[in-house]
C-alpha positions in Angstrom: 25.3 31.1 -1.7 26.1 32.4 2.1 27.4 31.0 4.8 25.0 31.5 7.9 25.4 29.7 11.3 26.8 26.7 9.6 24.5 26.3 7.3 24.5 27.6 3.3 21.4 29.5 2.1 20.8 30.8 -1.2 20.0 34.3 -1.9 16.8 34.6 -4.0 15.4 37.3 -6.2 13.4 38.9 -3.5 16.7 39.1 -1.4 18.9 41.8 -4.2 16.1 44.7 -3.9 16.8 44.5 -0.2 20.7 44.1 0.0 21.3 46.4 -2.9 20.4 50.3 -1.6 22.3 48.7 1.7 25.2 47.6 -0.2 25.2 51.1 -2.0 25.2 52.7 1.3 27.8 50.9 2.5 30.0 51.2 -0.5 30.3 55.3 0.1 32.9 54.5 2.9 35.3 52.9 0.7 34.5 56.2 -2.1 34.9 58.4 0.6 38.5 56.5 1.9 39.5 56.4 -1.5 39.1 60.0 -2.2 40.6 61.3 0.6 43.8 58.6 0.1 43.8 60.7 -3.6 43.9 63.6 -1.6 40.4 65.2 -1.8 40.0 66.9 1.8 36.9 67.3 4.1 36.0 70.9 2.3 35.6 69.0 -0.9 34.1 65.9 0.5 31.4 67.8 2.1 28.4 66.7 -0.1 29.5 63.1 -1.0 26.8 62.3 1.9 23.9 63.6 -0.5 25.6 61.5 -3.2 25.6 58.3 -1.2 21.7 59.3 0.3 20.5 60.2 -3.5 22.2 57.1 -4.9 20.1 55.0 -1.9 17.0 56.9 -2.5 17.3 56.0 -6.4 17.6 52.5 -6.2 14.8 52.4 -3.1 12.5 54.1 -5.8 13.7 51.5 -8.5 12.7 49.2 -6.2 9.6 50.2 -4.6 6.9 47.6 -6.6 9.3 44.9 -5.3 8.6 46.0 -1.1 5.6 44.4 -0.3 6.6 44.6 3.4 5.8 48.3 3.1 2.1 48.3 1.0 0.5 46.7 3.9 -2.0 49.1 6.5 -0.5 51.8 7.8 0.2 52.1 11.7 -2.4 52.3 13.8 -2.7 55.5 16.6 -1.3 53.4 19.2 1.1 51.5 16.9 2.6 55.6 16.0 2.7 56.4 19.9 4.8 53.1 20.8 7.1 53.5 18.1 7.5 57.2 18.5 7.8 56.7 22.1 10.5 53.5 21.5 12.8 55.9 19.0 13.1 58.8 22.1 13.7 56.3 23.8 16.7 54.4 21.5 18.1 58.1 21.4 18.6 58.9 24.8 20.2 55.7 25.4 22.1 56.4 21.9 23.8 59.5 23.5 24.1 57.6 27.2 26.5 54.6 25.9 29.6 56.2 24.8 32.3 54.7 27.4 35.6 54.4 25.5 34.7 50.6 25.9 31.4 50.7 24.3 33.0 51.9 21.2 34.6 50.3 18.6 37.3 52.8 16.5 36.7 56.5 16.3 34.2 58.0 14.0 35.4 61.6 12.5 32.3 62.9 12.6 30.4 65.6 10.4 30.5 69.5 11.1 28.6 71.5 9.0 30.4 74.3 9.5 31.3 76.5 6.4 33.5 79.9 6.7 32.7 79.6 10.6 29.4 79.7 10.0 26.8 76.5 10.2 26.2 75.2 5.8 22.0 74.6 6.8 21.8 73.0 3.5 24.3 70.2 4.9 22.1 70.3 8.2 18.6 70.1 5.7 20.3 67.3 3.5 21.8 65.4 6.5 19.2 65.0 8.3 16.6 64.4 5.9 18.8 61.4 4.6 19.2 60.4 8.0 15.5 60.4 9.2 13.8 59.6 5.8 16.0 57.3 3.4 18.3 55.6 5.8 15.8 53.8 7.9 13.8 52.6 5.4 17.1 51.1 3.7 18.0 49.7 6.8 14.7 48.4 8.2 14.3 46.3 5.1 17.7 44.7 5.2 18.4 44.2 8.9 14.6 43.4 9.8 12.3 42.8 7.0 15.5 40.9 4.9 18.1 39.8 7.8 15.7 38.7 10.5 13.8 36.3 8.5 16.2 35.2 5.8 18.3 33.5 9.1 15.0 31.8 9.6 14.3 30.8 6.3 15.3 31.2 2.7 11.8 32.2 1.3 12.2 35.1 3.7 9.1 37.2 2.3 6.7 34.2 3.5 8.5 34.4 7.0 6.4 35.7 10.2 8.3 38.3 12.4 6.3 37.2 15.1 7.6 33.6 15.0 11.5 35.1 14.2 14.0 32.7 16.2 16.5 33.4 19.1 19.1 32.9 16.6 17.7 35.2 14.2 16.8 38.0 16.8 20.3 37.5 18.2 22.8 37.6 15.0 20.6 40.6 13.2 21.0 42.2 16.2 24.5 41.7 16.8 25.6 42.7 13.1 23.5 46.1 13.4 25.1 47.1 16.5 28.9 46.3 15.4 28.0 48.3 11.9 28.1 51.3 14.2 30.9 52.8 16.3 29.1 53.0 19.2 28.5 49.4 19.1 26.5 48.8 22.4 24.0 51.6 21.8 23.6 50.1 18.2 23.4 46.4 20.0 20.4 48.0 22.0 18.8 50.3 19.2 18.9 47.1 16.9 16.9 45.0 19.8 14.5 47.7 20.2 13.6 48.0 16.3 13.4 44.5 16.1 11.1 44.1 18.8 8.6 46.7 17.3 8.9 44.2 14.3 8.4 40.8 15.5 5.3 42.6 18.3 3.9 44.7 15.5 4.1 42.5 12.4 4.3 45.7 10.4 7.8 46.7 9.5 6.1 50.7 9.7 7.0 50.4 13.1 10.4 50.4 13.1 11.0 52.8 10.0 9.1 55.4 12.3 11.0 54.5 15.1 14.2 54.6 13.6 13.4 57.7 11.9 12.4 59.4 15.6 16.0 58.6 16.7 17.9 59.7 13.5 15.9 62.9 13.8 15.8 63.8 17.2 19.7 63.2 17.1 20.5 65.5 14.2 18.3 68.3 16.3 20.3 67.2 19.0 23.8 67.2 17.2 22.9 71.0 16.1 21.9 72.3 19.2 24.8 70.5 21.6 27.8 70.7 18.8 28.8 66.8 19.3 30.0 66.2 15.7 31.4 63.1 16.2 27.7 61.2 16.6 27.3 62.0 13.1 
């Protein structure tokens, strides 16, 4: 049982596939504090972010009969374009709000950087896991799970299209404050969960998100800025 707005709601059987490669995800912050409290540094820490995207991608394939969300019709041409064109768009504003007070803590960062030199199987890895696995993991908790499960416990029979304020507002709110740059997340999570409810098709924001995660790592590689990874 959870707690939401006031009101307890169950967690059904449909929920676990969606919370558990998020939950996984989320759990490699505590493994990677943990080691580091036990001493490990950043040179031997360097690939614990292919553990934690392999672990992800193993229970997302474990899972994959259960996502019925993502058997439906592919994107149409013009459904590709707008999301394509919505995830440039979540980037540039990604790498626009970073005022100290549109951040919340400091992030550390990733450098790939190995003897001086850039590691480009840390580049490959990174940001394959961050354009390929993580929004797909993400999309189907914070959207396709989230969204509707505020709306209704029988999430799976919810329609994005009919999603409430309430549920727009606190899905939105708890994807941008899971970031450090909590306003460009707040504005990233409104933008992929507009492609959702217009769309119907949670495709759309998996591409979108997957534009942005991309087009950032290219972006972190050619500009240096660590920190926004």
């Amino acid at each position: 049982m959870v707690l939401v707005c006031g009101e307890i709601r169950m967690l059904n059987g449909a929920a676990w596939p969606r919370i558990l490669p998020f939950a996984a995800y989320l759990s490699f912050i505590f493994i990677a504090d943990m080691l580091g409290w036990l001493g490990w540094g950043a040179q031997e820490l360097r690939w614990l972010y292919a553990v934690k995207v392999g672990t992800v991608l193993a229970i997302l394939i474990a899972y994959r009969r259960r996502y019925s969300e993502l058997a439906g019709p592919w994107l149409a041409a013009r459904g590709i374009a707008v999301a394509m064109a919505a995830g440039v768009l979540v980037l540039l504003l990604w790498i626009s709000l970073n005022a100290d007070w549109m951040k919340v803590g400091s992030s550390a960062g990733f450098d790939p950087h190995n003897g001086g030199a850039i590691d480009w199987a840390l580049v490959a890895v990174r940001i394959a896991g961050a354009a390929l696995v993580v929004p797909v993991m993400e999309e189907l908790f914070w959207r396709s799970f989230l969204m509707r499960w505020i709306d209704t416990q029988d999430f799976l029979q919810g329609d994005p299209a009919r999603s409430s304020a309430k549920a727009f507002i606190v899905s939105v709110i708890l994807f941008g404050v899971e970031h450090n740059l909590w306003l460009a997340g707040v504005v990233a999570g409104a933008v992929y969960s507009l492609l959702y409810i217009r769309s119907r098709q949670l495709w759309s924001p998996i591409l979108a998100h997957g534009v942005t995660n991309g087009l950032l790592g290219a972006w972190i590689i050619a500009t240096g800025n660590w920190t926004y990874w």
